[in-house]
C-alpha positions in Angstrom: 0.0 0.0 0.0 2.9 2.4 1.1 4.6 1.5 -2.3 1.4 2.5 -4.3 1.4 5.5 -2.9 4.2 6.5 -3.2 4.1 5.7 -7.1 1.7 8.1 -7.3 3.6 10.5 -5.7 6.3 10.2 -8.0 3.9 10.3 -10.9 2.3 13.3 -10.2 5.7 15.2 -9.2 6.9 13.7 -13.0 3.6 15.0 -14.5 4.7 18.5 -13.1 8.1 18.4 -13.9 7.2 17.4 -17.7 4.3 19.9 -17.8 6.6 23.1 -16.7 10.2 22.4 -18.1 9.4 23.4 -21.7 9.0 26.8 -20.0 13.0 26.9 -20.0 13.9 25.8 -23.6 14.0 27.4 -26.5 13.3 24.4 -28.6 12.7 21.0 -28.1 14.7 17.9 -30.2 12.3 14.8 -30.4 14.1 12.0 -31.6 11.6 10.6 -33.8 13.6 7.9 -35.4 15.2 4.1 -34.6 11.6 3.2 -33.6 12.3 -0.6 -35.0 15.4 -2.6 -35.9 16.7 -5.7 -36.0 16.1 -5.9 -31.9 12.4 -6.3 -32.8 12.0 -9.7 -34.7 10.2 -8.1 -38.1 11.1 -6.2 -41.1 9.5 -3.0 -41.1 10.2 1.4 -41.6 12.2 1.8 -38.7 10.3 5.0 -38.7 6.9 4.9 -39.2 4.9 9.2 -39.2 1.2 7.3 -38.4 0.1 4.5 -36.3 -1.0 1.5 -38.8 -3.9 -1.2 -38.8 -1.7 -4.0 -38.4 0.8 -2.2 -34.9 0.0 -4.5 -32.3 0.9 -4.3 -28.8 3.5 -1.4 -27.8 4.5 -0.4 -31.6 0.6 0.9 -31.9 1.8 3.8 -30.1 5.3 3.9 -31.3 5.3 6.3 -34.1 6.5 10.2 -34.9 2.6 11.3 -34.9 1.8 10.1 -31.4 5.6 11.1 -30.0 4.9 14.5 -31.1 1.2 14.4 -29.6 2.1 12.6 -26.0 4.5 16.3 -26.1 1.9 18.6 -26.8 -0.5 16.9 -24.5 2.3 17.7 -21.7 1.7 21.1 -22.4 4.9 21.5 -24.4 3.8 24.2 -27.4 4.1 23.1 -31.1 6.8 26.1 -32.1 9.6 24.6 -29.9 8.9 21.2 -31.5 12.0 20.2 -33.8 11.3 16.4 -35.4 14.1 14.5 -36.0 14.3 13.4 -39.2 15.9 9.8 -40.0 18.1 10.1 -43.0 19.2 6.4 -43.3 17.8 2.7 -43.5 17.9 -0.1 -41.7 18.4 -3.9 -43.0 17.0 -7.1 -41.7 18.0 -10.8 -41.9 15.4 -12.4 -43.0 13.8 -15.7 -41.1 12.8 -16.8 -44.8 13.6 -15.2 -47.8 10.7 -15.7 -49.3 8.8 -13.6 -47.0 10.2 -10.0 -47.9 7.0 -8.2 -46.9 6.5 -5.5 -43.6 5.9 -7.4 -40.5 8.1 -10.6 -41.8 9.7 -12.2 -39.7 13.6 -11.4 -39.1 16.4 -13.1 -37.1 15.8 -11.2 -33.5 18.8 -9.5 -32.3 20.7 -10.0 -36.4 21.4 -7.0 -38.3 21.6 -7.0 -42.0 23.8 -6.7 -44.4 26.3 -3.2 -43.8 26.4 -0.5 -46.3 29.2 -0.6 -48.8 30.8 2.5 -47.7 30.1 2.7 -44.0 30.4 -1.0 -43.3 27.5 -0.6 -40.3 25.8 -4.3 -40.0 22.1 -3.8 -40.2 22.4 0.5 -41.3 22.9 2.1 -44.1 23.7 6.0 -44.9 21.4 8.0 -46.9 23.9 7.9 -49.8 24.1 4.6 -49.8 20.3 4.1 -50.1 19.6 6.9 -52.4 22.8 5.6 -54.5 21.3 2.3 -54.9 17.5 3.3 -54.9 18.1 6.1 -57.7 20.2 4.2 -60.5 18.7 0.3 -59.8 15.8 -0.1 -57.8 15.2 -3.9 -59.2 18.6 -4.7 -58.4 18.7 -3.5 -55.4 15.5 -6.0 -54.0 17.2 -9.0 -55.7 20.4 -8.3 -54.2 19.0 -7.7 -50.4 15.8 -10.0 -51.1 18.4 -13.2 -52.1 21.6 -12.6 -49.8 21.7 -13.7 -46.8 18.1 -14.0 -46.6 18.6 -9.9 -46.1 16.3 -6.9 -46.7 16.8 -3.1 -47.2 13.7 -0.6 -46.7 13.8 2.3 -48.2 12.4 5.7 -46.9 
């Protein structure tokens, strides 16, 4: 009972804390990016703007729109509201290659293949994605789809 109590104790001293702090920023960072990788056993955008039909469990929450929102419903006001913007993609092994679409199911815990240039297992730079995305798009899904049972999503 003690323990309760003093839960909410803390909760509501947090509540206030969040609710007044803004007051002594000029701007806010939100990192609204990494929201999935390879530590979540399926493919998908690591960074999703909008909640989708098929977020289950704690990802139907986990997106920029409702990061941004759970700020402004702490009272923190929309002009000191800087969204960070994920210039990069993330890789997946694959559980079965054949399975290539969102939600399939990757090797928990194994990141993809690296970039060419930055050599980052399960990362790649935003050169390296635009590179590939801009001059061969079909190459680029038969090369991640069919090695290593990988595969690239591109923003």
């Amino acid at each position: 009972m003690k323990l309760k109590n003093l839960d909410r104790k803390r909760n509501k001293f947090l509540l206030f804390y969040y609710k007044q702090f803004h007051r002594l920023l000029d701007a806010i960072h939100v990192m609204s990016y990494d929201l999935r990788g390879s530590w979540t056993g399926f493919a998908d955008v690591h960074s999703p703007l909008y909640r989708r039909k098929f977020d289950e469990q704690g990802y139907a929450r986990l997106n920029v729109r409702d990061g941004l929102q759970l700020w402004l419903d702490m009272g923190a006001p929309r002009h000191k509201l800087i969204v960070g913007v994920p210039f990069y993609g993330r890789s997946y092994t694959l559980e079965n290659k054949c399975n290539h679409s969102l939600g399939a199911p990757t090797k928990k815990g194994v990141a993809g293949l690296p970039g060419p240039f930055t050599k980052e297992p399960g990362s790649l730079a935003y050169y390296e994605v635009s590179d590939v995305c801009l001059s061969c798009y079909f190459s680029l899904k038969k090369y991640f789809f069919l090695r290593k049972n990988t595969i690239l999503h591109c923003f």
